[in-house]
C-alpha positions in Angstrom: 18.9 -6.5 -19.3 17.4 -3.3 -17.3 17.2 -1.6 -20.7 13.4 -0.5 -20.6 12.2 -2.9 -18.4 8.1 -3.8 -18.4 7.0 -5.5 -15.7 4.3 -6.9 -18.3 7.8 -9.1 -19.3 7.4 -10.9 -16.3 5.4 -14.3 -16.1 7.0 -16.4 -13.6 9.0 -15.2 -10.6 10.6 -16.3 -7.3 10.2 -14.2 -4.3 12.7 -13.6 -1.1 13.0 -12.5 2.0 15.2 -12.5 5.4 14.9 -13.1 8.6 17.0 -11.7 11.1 16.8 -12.5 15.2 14.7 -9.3 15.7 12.1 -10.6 13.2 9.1 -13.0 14.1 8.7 -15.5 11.8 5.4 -15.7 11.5 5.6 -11.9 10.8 8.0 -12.8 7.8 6.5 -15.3 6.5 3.1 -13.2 6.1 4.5 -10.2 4.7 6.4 -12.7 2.3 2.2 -14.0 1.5 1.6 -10.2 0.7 4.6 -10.2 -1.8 3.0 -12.8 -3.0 -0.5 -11.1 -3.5 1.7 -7.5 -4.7 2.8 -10.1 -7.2 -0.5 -11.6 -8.4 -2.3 -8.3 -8.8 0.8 -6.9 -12.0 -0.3 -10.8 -13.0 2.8 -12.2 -12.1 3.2 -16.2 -10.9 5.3 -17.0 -8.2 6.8 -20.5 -8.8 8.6 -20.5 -5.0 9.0 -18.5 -2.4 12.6 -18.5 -0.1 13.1 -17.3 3.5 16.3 -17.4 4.7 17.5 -16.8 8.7 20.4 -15.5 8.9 22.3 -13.3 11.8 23.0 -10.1 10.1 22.8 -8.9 6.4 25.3 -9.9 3.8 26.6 -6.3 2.7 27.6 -7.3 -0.8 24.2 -9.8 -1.3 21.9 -9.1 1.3 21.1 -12.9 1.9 24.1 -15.7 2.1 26.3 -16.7 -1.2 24.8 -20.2 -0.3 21.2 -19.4 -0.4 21.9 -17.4 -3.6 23.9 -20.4 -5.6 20.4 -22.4 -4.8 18.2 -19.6 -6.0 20.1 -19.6 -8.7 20.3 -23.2 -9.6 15.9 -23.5 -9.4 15.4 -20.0 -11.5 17.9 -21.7 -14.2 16.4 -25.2 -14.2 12.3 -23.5 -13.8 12.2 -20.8 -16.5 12.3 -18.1 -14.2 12.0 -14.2 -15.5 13.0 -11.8 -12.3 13.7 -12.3 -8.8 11.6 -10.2 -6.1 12.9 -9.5 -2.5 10.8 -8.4 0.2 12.9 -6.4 1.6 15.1 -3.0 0.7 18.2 -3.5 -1.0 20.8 -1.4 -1.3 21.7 -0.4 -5.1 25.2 -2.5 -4.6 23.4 -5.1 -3.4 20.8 -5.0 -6.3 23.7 -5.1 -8.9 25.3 -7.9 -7.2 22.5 -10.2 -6.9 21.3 -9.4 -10.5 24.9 -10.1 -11.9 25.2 -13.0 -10.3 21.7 -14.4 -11.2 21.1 -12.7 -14.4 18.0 -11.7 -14.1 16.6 -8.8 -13.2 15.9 -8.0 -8.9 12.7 -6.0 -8.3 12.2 -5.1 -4.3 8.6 -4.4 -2.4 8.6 -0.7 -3.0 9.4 -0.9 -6.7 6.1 -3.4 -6.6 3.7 -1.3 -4.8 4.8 1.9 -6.5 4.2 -0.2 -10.1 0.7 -1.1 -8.6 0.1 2.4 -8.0 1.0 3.7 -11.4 -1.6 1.2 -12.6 -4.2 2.2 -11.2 -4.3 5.4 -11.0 -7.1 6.8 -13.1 -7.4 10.8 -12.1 -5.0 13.4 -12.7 -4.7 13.9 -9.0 -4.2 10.7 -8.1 -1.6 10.5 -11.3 0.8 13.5 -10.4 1.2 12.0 -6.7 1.8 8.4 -8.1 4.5 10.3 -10.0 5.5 12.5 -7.1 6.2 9.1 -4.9 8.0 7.3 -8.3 10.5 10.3 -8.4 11.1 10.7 -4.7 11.7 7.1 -4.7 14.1 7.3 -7.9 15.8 10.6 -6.2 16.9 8.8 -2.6 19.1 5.7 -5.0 20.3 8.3 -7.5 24.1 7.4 -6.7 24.1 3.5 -6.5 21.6 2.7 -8.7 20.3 6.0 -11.2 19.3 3.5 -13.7 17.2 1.0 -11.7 14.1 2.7 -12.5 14.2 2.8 -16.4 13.6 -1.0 -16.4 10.2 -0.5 -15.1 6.7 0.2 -17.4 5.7 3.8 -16.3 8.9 5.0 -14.6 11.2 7.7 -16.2 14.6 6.5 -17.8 17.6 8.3 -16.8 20.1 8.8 -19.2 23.5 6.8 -19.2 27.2 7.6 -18.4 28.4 7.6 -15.3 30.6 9.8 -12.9 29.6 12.6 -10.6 28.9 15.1 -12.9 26.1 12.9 -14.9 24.7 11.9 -11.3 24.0 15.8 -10.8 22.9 15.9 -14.0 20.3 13.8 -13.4 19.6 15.3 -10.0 18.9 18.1 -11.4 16.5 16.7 -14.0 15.0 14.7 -11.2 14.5 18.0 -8.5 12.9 20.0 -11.9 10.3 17.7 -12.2 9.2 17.3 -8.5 9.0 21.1 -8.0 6.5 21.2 -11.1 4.7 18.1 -9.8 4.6 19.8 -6.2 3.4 23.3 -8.0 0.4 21.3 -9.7 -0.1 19.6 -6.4 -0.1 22.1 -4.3 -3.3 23.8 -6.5 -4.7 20.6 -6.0 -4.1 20.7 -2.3 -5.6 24.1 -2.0 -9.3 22.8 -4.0 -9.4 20.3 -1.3 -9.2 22.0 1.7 -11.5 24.9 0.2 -13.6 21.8 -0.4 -13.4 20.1 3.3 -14.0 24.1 4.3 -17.1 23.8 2.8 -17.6 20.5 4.5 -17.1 21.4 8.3 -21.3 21.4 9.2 -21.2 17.8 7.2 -21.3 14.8 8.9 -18.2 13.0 7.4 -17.5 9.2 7.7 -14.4 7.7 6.6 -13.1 4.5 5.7 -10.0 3.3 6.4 -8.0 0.1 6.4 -5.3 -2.2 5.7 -5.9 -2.8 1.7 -7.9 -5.6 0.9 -9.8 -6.0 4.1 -13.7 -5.1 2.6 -13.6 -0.9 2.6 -14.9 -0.8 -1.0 -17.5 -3.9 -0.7 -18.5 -1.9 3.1 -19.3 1.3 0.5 -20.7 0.0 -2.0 -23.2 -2.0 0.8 -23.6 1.8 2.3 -24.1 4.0 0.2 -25.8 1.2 -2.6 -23.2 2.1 -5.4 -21.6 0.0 -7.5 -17.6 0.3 -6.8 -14.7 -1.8 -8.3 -14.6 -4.1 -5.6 -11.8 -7.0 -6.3 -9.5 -9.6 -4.3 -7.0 -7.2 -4.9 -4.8 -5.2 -3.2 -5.1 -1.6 -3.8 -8.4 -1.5 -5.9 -9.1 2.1 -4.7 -7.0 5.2 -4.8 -8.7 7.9 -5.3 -11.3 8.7 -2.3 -15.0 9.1 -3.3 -17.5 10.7 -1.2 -21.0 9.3 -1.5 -24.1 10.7 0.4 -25.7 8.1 2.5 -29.1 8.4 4.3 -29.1 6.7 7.5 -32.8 7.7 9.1 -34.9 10.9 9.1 -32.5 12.9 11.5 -28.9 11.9 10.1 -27.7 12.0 6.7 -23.9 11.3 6.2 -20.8 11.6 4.2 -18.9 8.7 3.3 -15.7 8.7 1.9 -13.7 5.7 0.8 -9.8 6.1 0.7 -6.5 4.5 -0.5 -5.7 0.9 1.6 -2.6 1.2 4.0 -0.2 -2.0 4.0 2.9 -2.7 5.7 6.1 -0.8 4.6 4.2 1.7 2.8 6.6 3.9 1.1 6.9 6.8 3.2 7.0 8.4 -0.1 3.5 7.5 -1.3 2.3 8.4 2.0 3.6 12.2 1.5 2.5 12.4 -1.9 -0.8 11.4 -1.0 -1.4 13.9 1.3 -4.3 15.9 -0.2 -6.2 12.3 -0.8 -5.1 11.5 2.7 -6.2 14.5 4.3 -10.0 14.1 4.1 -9.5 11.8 6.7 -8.8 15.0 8.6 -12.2 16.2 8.2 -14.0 13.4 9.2 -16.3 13.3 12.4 -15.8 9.5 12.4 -13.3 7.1 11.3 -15.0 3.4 10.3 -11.4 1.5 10.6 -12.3 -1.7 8.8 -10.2 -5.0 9.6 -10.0 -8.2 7.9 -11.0 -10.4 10.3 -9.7 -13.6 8.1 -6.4 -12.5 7.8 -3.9 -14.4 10.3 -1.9 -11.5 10.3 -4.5 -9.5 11.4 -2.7 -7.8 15.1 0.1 -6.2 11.9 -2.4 -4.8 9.9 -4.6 -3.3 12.8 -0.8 -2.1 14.0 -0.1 -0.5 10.1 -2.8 1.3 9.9 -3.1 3.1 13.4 0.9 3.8 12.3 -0.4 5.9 9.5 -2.9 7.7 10.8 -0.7 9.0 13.4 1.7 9.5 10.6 -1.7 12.2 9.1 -2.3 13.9 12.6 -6.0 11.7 12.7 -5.2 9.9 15.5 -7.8 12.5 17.7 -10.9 11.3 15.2 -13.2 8.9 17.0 -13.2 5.5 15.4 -15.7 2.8 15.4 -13.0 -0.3 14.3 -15.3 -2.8 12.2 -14.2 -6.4 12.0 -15.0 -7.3 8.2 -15.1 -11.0 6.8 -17.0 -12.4 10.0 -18.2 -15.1 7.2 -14.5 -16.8 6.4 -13.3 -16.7 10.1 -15.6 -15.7 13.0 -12.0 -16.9 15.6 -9.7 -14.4 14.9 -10.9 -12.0 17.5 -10.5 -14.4 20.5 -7.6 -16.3 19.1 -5.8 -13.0 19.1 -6.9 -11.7 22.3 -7.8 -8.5 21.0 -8.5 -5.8 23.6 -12.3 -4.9 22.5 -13.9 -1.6 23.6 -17.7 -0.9 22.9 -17.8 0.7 19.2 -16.0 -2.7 18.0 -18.4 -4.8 15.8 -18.5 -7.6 13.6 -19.9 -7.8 10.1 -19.5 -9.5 6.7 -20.0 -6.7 3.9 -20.1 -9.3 1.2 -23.2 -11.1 3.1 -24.7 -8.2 4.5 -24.6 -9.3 7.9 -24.2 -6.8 11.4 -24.6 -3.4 8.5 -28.1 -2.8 9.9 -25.9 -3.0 13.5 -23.4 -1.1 12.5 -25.6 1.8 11.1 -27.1 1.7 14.6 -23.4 2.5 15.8 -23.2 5.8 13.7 -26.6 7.1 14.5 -26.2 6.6 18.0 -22.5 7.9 17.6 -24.1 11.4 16.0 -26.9 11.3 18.4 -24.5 11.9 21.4 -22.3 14.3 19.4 -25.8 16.4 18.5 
């Protein structure tokens, strides 16, 4: 069953999560939503959704024997191809749950790191979607060293078992990072002679939780023509456009990879050199989806990985996107608002002439 494993196999799927007393549920049941959407963008259709609440975590099935006979019985009777938690599972727990539901069990990370792999398009952003799959593959070599040849783009591990085939593989595994990390590092070193070369520019970079308008705000900017889909991670590669704002200020604006919740920590370090022009920006543009009811998280996720860089020093002007599909959010989440907040719709063109206003006034004070 996790014999060379495509997730193109998968047409129908259920997805789970649990709740534990620490955990909102309205925070679970968003992030649940988000599986959802992870799911929709490899083209995947999730027939049901589960949450279960439950004191503590089953060490053997992560979620009760109860909840499982029932997931079971639905994906039997509703043509069901894989099962896909929310949450991180423990290799054990992974063999368990796919034993007992034969079917194969994909979690969140092995979702977003199968995203990634897809689109990808540069060699850059190729070697660190491989750095992250490795990484990833490296930290469940013991419980589960096979897991990752059951999915399209990962690297099968070879079979037999015991301690000396786990070291085996180890090895293989740590080979293959240190040349990734080599080729990287060259990489690393054309982008900061690069943002060297950049210092005198006046750099503007977008950032946000993925999804929430960055690429339709660029595009609107700089008057290019970016993929720009209802789709989670549409960009990862940053591109740098020059945009002319009025006689005295030109600017540089980059686009960048979308943050989420429970990024890997692994695809945060191996994007490091896409995620370091942040780092050189004047001013950060930190875009938020305004129509998402989980919108408090995703402001929270992404200030978490900017830290996580070193950019929380950059001045940010935070841009609420999406004004058109919910103009409520703001006051029904009694966000604190300072004075560089604004409100736009990208897609309709509304506020931009506003928030251009912002940036020239922002370089006018720095000048």
């Amino acid at each position: 069953m996790r014999e060379n494993f495509s997730f193109n196999k998968i047409n129908r799927a259920v997805t789970v999560s649990l709740k534990l007393p620490e955990n909102e549920i309205n925070e679970v049941k968003s992030s649940l939503e988000e599986l959802n959407f992870l799911a929709k963008t490899l083209k995947i259709n999730i027939i049901k959704s589960y949450i279960q609440s439950k004191d503590k975590i089953n060490a053997n099935y992560y979620i009760g024997a109860g909840k499982l006979e029932e997931i079971k019985n639905f994906i039997d009777e509703n043509d069901t191809d894989a099962v896909l938690f929310d949450n991180e599972l423990t290799g054990v727990q992974e063999r368990n749950i796919e034993k007992f539901l034969s079917r194969p069990i994909f979690n969140r990370t092995e979702i977003i790191l199968t995203i990634f792999n897809q689109r990808a398009k540069t060699n850059e952003a190729k070697l660190q979607v491989e750095m992250a799959n490795l990484e990833y593959m490296r930290s469940r070599l013991r419980n589960r060293w096979d897991h990752f040849s059951r999915v399209e783009g990962g690297i099968g591990l070879r079979g037999g078992e015991g301690e000396k085939q786990i070291e085996l593989d180890r090895r293989m595994i740590e080979d293959q990072i240190d040349k990734i990390k080599s080729r990287l590092k060259k990489v690393d070193v054309q982008m900061k002679n690069r943002r060297k070369r950049r210092l005198r520019e006046n750099i503007v970079t977008l950032v946000g939780y993925t999804n929430a308008g960055k690429t339709t705000l660029f595009n609107r900017l700089a008057r290019t023509n970016q993929l720009a889909e209802n789709m989670l991670f549409s960009t990862l590669d940053s591109t740098t456009r020059q945009v002319y704002l009025n006689d005295n200020l030109t600017i540089l604006l980059n686009d960048t990879v979308g943050f989420i919740n429970k990024l890997p920590h692994s695809l945060v370090a191996s994007f490091k050199s896409t995620l370091d022009e942040v780092l050189s920006s004047k001013l950060i543009l930190h875009i938020i989806d305004n129509s998402d009811s989980n919108i408090l998280k995703q402001i929270s996720s992404v200030n978490k990985v900017l830290e996580e860089i070193g950019a929380q020093g950059i001045p940010v002007i935070r841009v609420f996107n999406k004004m058109d599909l919910n103009e409520k959010n703001i006051s029904k989440f009694n966000i604190n608002h300072d004075l560089n907040d604004i409100k736009i719709s990208a897609l309709n063109n509304t506020g931009i002439n506003d928030l251009k206003e912002k940036i020239i006034h922002y370089f006018s004070l720095e000048n």
